[in-house]
SERO-4910 file (N, C-alpha, C, O; in steps of 0.05 Angstrom, whole numbers):
BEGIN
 pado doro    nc1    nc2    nc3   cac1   cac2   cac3    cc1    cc2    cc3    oc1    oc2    oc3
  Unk    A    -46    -83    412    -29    -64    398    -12    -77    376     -9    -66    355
  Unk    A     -2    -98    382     16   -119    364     -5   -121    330      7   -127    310
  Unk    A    -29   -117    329    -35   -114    306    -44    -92    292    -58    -95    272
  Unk    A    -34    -63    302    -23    -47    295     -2    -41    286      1    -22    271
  Unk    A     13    -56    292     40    -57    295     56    -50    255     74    -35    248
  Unk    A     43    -67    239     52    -65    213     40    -41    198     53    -33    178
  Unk    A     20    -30    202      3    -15    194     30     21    206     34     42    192
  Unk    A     42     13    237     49     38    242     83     34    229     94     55    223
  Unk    A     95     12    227    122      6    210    114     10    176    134     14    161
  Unk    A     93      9    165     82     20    137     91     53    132    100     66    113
  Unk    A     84     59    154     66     88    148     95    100    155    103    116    139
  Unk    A    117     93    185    144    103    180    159     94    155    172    112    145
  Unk    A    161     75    145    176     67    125    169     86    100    187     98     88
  Unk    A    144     87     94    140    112     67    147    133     65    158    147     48
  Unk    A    136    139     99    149    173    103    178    175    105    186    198    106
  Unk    A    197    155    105    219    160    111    226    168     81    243    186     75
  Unk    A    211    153     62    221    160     20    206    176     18    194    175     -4
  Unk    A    198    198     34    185    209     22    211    246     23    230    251     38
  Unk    A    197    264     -1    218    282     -5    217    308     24    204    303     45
  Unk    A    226    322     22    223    341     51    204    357     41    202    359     17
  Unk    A    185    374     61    165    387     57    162    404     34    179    421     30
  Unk    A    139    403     17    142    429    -10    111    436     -6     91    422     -1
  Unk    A    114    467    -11     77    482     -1     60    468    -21     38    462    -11
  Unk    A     62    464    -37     26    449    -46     35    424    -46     59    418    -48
  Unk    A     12    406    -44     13    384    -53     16    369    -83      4    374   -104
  Unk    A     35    354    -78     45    335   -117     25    328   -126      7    321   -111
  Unk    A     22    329   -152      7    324   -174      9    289   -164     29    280   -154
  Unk    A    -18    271   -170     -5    249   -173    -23    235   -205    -46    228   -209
  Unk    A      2    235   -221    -19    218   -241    -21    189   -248    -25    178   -270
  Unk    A    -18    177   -220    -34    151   -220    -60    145   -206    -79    133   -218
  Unk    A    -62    152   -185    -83    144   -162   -111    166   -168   -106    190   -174
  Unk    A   -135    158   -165   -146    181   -154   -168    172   -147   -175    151   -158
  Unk    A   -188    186   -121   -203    176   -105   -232    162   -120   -248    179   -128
  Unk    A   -239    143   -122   -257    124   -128   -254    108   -149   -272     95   -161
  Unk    A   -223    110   -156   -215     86   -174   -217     57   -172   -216     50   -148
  Unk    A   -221     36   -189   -214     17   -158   -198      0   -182   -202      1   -206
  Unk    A   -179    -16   -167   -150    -35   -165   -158    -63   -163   -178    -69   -150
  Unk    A   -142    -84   -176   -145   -110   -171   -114   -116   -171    -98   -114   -190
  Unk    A   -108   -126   -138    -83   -133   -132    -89   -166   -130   -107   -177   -118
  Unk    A    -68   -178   -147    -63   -211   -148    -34   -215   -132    -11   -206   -136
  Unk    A    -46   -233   -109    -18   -232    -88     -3   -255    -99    -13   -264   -120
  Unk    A     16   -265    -90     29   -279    -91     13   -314    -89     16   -332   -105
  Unk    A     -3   -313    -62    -18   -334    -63    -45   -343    -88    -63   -360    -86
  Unk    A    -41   -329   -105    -64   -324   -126    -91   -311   -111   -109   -306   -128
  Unk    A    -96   -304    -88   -118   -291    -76   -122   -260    -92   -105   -244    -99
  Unk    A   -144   -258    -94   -143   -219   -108   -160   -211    -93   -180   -223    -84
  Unk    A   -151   -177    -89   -167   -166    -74   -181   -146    -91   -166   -138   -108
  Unk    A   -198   -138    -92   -205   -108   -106   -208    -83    -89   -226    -82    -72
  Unk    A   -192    -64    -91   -188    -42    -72   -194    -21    -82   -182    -14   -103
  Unk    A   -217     -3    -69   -223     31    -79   -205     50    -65   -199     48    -41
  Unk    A   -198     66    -80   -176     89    -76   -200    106    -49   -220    119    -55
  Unk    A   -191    101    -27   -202    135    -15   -196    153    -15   -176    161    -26
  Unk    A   -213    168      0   -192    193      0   -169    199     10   -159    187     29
  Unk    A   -156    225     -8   -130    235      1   -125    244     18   -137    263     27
  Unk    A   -102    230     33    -94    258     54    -75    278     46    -51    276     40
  Unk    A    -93    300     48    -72    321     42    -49    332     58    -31    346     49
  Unk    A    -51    320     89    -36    331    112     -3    331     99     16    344    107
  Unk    A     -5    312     78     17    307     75     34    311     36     35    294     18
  Unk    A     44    336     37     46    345     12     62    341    -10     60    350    -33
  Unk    A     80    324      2     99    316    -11     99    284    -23    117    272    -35
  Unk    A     75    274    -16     64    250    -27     37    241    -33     23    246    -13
  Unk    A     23    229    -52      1    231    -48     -7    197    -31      3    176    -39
  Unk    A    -24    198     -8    -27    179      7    -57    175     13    -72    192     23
  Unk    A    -64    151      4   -102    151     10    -99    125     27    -85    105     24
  Unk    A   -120    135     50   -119    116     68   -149    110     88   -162    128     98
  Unk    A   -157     80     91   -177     87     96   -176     60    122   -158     43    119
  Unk    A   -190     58    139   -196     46    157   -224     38    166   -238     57    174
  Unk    A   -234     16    166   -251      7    178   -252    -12    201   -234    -28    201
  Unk    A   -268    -12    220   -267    -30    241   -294    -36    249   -309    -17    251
  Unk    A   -303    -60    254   -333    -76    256   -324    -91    279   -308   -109    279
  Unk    A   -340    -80    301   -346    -89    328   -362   -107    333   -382    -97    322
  Unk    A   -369   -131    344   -384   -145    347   -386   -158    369   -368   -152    384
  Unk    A   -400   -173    377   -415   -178    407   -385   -205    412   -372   -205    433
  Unk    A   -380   -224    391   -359   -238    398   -328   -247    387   -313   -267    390
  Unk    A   -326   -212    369   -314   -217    348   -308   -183    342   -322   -166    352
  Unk    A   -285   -176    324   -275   -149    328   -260   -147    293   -265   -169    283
  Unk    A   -249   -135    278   -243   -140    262   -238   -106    241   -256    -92    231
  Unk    A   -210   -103    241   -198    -76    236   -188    -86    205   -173   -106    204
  Unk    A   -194    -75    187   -194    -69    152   -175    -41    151   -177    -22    166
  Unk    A   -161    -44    137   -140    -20    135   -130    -26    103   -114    -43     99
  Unk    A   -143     -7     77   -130     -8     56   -111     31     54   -115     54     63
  Unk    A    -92     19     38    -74     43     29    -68     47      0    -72     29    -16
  Unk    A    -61     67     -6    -45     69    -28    -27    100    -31    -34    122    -22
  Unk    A     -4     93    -44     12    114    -36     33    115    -69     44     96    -80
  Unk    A     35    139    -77     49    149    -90     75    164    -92     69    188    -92
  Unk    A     97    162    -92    124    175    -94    129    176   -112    133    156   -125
  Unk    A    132    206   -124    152    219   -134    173    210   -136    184    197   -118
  Unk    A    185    217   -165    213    213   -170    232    241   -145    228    265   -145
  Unk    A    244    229   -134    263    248   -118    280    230   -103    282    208   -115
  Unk    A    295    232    -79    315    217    -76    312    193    -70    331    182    -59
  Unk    A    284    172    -78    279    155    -85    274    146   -121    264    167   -130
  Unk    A    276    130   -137    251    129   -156    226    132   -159    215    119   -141
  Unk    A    208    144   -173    181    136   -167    171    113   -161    182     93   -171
  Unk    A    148    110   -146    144     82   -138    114     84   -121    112    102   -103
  Unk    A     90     63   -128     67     56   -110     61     38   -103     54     18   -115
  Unk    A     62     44    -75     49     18    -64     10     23    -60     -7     41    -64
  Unk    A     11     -4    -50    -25    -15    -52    -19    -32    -21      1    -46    -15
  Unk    A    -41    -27     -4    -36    -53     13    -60    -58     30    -71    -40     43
  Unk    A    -68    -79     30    -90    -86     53    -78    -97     77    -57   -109     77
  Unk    A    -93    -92     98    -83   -113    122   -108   -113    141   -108    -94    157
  Unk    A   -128   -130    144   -145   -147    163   -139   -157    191   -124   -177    194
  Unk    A   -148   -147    210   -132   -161    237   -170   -162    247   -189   -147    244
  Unk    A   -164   -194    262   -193   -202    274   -191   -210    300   -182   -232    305
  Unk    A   -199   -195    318   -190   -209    347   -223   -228    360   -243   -217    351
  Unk    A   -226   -240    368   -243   -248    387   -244   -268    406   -220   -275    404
  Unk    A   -254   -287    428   -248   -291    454   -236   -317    444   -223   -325    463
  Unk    A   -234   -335    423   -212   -350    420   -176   -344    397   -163   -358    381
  Unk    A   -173   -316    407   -148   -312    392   -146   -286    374   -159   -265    377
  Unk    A   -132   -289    361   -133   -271    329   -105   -265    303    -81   -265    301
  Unk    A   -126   -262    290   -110   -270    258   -103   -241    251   -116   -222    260
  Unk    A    -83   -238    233    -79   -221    226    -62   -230    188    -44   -246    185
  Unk    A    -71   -219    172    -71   -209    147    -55   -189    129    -66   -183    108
  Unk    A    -33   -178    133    -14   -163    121     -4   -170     87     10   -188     78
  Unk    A    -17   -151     74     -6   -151     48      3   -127     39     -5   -106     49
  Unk    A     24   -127     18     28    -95      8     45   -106    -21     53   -129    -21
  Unk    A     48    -93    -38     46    -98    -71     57    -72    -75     40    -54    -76
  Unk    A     86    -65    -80     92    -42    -86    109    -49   -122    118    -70   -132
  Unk    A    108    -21   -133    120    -21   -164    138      0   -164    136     24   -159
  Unk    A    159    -15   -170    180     20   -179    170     24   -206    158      9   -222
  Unk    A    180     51   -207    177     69   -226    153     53   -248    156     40   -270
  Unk    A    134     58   -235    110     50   -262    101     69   -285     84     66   -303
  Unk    A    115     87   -280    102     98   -317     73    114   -323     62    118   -301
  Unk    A     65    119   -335     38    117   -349     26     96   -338     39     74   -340
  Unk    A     -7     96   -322    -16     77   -322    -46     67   -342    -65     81   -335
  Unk    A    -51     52   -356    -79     50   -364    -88     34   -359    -77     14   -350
  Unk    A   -123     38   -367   -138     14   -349   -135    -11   -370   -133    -15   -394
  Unk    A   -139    -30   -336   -133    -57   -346   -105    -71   -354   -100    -95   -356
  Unk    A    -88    -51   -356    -58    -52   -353    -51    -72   -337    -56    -63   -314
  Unk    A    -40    -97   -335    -26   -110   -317      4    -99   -307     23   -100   -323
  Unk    A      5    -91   -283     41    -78   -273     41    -99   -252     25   -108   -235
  Unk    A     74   -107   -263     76   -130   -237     98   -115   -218    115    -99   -225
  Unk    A     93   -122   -197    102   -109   -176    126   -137   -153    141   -156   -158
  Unk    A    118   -126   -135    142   -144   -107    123   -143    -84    112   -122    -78
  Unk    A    118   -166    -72     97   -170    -53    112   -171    -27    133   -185    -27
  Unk    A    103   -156     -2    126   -146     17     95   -158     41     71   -159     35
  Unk    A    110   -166     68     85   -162     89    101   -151    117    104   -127    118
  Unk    A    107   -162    131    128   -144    159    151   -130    163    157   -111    178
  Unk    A    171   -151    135    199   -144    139    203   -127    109    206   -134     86
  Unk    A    201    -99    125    203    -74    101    231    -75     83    231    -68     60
  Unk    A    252    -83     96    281    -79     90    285    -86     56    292    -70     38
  Unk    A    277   -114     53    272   -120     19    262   -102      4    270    -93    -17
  Unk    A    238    -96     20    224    -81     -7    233    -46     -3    224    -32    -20
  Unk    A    251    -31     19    260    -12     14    288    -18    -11    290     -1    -29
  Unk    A    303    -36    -12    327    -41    -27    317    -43    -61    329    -33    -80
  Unk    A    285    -63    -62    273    -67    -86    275    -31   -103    285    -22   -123
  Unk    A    254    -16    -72    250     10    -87    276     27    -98    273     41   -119
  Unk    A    304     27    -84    328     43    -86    342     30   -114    349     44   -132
  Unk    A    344      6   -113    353    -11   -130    342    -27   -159    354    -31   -180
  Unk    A    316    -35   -150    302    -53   -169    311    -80   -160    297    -98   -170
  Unk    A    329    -86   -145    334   -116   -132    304   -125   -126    286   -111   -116
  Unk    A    304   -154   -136    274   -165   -125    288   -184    -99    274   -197    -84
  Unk    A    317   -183    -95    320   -203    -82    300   -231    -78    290   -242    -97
  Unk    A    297   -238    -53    275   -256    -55    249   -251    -51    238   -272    -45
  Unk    A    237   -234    -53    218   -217    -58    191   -229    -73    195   -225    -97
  Unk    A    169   -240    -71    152   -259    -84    139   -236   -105    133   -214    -97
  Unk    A    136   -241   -122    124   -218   -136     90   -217   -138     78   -238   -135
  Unk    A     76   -193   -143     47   -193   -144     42   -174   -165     63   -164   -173
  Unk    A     10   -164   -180     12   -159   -196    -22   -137   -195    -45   -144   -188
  Unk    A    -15   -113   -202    -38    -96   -192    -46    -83   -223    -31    -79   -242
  Unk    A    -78    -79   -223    -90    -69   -243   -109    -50   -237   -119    -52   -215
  Unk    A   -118    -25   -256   -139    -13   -255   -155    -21   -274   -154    -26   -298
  Unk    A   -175    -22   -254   -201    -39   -272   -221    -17   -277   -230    -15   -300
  Unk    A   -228     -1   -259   -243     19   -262   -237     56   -252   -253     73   -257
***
């Protein structure tokens, strides 16, 4: 369960910025389903990430989220990409991007937490470089980054649409 663990402190932390319930779902004009993203972390590693689909359960933000998990005879291994859009409301606007990889098998397991969020990004176009604040367990920075724009100590990362 412990590598669940960041994946379920993600998903409270967004919903907490996110605005109180409104009947349709927000327009979002950044994200949309089969786009795909090139996040450059902090360690120079890049990932390329496709937007899935939306969940609509939730109307007051737009949130795509997708999960994979590959079982194997000595080896286990849970893929979890996101991306999430907020509205300007009693936050700034602001999106995050995040992968996180957790691999368990009979000697141990690794686990992988990244997330790359941008205040208020604007207009986005392709190929655009937006640099962002690279966050992994401890949410607290990067909630203060989003309210404030403080990078405190915050490593920065840098996300693009490529396609």
């Amino acid at each position: 369960m412990k590598i669940l663990l960041p994946l379920v402190l993600l998903s409270g932390f967004l919903a907490s910025c996110a605005p109180t319930l409104q009947a349709a779902p927000i327009t979002d004009p950044i994200f949309e389903t089969g786009q795909v993203w090139e996040v450059t972390w902090p360690d120079q590693k890049v990932s390329t990430l496709v937007v899935p689909l939306r969940d609509l359960k939730r109307p007051n933000v737009a949130a795509y989220e997708s999960k994979v998990e590959n079982k194997g005879p000595t080896e286990s291994t849970l893929s979890s990409t996101s991306f999430w859009y907020d509205p300007v409301d009693s936050d700034p606007e602001f999106i995050t991007l995040g992968h996180i990889t957790a691999t368990v098998s009979a000697t141990g397991s690794t686990q992988d937490n990244r997330l790359c969020a941008v205040r208020t990004p604007g207009k986005v176009t392709l190929n655009q470089p937006i640099a962002g604040v690279y966050a992994t367990e401890d949410l607290a920075p990067l909630e203060a980054y989003i309210k404030t724009g403080a990078m405190g100590n915050l490593a920065t990362c840098t996300v693009k649409r490529i396609r």
